[in-house]
Backbone bond lengths (Angstrom), bond angles and torsions (degrees), N, CA, C in turn:
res aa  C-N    CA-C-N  psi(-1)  N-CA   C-N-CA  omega(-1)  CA-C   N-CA-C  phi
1 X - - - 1.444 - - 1.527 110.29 -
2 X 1.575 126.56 -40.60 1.535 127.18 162.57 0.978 129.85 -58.06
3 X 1.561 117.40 -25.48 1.324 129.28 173.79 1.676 111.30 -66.70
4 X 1.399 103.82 -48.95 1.769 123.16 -175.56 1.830 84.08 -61.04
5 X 1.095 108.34 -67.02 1.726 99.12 -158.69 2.023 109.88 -50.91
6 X 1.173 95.79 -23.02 1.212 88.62 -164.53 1.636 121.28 -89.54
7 X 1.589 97.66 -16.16 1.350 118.96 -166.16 1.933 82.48 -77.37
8 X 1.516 107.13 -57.79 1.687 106.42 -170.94 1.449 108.50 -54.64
9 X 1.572 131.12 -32.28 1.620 120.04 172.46 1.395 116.51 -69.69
10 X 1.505 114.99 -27.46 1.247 115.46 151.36 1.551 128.11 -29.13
11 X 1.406 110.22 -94.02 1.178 120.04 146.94 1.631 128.65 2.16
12 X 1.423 88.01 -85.83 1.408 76.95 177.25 1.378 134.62 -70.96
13 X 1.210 109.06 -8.93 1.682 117.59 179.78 1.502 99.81 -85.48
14 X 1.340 125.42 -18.39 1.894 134.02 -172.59 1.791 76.73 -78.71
15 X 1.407 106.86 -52.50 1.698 87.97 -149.07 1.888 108.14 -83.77
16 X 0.977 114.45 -10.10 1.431 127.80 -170.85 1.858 92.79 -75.75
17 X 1.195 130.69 -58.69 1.473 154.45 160.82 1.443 94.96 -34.21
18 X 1.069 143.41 -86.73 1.431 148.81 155.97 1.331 106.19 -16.36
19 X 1.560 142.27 -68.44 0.913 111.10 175.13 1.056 138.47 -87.39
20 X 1.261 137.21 2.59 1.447 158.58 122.80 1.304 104.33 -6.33
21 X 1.225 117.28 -68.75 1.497 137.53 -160.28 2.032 111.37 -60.12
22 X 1.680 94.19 -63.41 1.265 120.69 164.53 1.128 112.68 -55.32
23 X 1.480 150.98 -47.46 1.408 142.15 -175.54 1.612 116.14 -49.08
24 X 0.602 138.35 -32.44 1.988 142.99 -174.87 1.310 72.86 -52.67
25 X 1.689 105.62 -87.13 1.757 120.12 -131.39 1.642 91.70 -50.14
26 X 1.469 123.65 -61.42 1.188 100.45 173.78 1.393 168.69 12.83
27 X 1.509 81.49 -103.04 1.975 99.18 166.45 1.841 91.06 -72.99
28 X 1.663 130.86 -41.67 1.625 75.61 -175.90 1.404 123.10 -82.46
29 X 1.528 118.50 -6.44 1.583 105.57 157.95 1.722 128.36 -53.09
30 X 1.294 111.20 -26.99 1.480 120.54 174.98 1.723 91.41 -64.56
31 X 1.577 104.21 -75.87 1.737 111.57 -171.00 1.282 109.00 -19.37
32 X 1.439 109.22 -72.77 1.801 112.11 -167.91 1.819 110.78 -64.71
33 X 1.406 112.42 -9.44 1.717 94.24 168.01 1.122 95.69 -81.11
34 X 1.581 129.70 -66.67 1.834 135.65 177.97 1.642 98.79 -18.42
35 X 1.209 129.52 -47.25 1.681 129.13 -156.28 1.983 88.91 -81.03
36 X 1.473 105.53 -57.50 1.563 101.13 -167.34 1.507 113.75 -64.04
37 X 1.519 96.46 -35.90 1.746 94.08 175.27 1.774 103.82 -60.00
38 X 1.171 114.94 -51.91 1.846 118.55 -158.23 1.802 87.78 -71.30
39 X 1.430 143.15 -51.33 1.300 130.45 178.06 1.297 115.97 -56.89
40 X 1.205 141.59 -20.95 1.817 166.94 172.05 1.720 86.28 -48.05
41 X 1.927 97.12 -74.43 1.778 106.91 -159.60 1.218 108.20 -75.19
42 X 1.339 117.75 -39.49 1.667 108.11 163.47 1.362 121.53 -36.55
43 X 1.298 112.85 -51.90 1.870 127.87 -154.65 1.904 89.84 -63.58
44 X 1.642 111.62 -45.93 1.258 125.24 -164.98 1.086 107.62 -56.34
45 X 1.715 119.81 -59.05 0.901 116.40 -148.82 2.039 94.12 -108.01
46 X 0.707 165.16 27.90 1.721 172.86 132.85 1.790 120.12 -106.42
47 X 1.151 110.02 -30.33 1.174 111.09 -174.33 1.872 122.07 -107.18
48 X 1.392 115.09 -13.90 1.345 109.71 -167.75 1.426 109.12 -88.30
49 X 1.204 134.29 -6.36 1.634 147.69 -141.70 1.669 78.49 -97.86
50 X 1.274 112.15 -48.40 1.770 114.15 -177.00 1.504 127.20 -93.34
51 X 1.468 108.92 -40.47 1.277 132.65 -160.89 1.808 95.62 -90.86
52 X 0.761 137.03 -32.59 1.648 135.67 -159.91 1.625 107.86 118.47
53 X 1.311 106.72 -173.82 1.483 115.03 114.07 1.378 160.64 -84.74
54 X 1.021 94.17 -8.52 1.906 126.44 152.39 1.056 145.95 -111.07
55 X 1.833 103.34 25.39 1.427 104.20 -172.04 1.398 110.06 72.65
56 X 1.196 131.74 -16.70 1.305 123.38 -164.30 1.554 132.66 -79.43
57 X 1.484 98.83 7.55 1.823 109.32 160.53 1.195 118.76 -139.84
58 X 1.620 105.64 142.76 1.744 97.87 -176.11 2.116 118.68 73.54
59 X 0.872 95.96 19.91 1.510 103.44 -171.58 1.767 108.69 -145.76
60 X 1.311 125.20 94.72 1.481 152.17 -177.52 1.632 100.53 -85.08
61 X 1.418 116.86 84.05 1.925 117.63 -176.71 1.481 89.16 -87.42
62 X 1.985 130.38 18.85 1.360 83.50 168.34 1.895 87.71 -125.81
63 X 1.535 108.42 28.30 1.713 81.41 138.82 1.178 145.27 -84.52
64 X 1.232 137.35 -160.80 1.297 142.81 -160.23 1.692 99.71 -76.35
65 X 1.403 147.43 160.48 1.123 161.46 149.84 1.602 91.87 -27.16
66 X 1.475 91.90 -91.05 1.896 118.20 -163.67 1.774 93.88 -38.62
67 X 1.376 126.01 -63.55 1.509 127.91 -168.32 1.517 102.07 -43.31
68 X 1.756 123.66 -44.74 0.618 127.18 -149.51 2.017 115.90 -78.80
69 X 1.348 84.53 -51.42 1.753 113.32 153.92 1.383 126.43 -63.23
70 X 1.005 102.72 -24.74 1.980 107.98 154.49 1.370 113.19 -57.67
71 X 1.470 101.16 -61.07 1.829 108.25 -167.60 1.231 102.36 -72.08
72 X 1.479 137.26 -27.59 1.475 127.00 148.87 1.866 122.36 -34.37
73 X 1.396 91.37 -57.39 1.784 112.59 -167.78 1.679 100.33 -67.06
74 X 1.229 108.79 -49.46 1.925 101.50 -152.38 1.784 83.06 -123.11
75 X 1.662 137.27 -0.45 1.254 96.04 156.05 1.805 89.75 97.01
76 X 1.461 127.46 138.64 1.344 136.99 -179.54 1.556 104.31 -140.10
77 X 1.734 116.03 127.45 1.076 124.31 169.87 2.159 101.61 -66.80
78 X 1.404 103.68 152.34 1.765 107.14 172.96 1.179 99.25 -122.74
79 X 1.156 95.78 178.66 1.475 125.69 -176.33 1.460 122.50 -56.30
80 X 1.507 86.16 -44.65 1.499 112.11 174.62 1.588 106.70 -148.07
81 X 1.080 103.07 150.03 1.857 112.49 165.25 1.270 99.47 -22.38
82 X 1.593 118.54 153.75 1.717 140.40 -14.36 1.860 81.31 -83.38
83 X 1.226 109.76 128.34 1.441 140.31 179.25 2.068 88.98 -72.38
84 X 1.201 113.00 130.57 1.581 126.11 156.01 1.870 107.83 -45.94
85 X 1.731 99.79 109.29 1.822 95.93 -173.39 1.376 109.37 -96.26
86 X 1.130 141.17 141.45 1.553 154.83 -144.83 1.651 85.32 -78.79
87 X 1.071 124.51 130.26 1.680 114.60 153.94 1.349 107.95 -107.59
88 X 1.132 131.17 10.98 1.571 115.31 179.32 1.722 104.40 -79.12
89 X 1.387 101.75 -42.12 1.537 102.84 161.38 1.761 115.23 -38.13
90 X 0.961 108.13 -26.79 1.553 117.16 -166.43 1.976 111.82 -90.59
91 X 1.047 85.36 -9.93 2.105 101.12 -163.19 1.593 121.97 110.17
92 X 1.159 97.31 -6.49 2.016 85.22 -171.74 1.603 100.50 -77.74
93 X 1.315 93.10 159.84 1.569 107.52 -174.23 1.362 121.85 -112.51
94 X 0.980 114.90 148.20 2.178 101.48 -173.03 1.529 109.50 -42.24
95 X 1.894 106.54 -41.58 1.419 104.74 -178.73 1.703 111.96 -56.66
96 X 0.811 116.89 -65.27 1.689 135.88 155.01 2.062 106.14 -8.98
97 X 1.078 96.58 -57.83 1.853 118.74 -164.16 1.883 81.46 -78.34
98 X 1.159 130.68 -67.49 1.509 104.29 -164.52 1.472 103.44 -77.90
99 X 1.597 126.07 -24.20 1.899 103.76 161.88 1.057 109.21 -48.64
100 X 1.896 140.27 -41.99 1.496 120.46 -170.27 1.419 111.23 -49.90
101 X 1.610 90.87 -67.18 1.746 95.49 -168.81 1.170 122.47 -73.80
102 X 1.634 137.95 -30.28 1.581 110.58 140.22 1.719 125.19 -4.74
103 X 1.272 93.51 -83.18 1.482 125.81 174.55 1.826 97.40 -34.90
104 X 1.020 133.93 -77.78 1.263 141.16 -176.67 1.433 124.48 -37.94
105 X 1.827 109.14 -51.34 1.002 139.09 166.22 2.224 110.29 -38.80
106 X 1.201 72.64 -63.06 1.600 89.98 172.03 1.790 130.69 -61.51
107 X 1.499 87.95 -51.07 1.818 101.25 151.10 1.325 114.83 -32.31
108 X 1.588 103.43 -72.44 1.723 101.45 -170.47 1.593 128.81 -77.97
109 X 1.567 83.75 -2.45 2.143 84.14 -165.61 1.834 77.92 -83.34
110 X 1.546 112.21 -52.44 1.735 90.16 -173.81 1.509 112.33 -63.12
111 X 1.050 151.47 -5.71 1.262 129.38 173.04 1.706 95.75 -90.40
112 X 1.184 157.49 -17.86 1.438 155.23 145.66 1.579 105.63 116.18
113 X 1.715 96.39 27.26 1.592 98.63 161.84 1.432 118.94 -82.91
């Protein structure tokens, strides 16, 4: 009967350790789909009216990250009308601002702009 009890605390302390271990990789594999899916509906629904559907107007993937996540954050005057609108005013977060353009980045390299 000590043997049985001890073999099952075994066990469960092997498998409790295990999942301990395993939990990170996890949730942030969940996180980063949640981020690509939510940068996806963002792009759809704020960004395509200007940007394309592929990123493919008005969108420079070979500036800098930060330049790029700025004009997300604080918004870019153009050349001409519709002026780049600040969304940080809006709630997005820098983390938020480099999921877009990641996300964007990727948009346009697969369409082969």
């Amino acid at each position: 009967m000590k043997a049985l009890k001890k073999i099952g605390i075994g066990i469960t302390t092997t498998s409790v350790v295990g999942l301990l271990l395993l939990a990170p990789f996890g949730k942030a594999a969940a996180t980063q789909e949640v981020s690509a899916a939510n940068a996806a509906d963002f792009y759809k629904a704020k960004c395509t009216a200007c940007h394309g559907a592929k990123a493919e107007k008005k969108f420079d993937a070979t500036l800098p990250e930060d330049q790029l996540v700025d004009a997300v954050l604080k918004g870019k005057k153009a050349e001409k009308p519709p002026n780049m609108p600040s969304f940080e005013a809006k709630g997005v977060t820098a983390d938020q601002a480099k999921g877009l353009v990641a996300f964007m980045k990727q948009l346009k390299s697969s369409a082969g702009n």
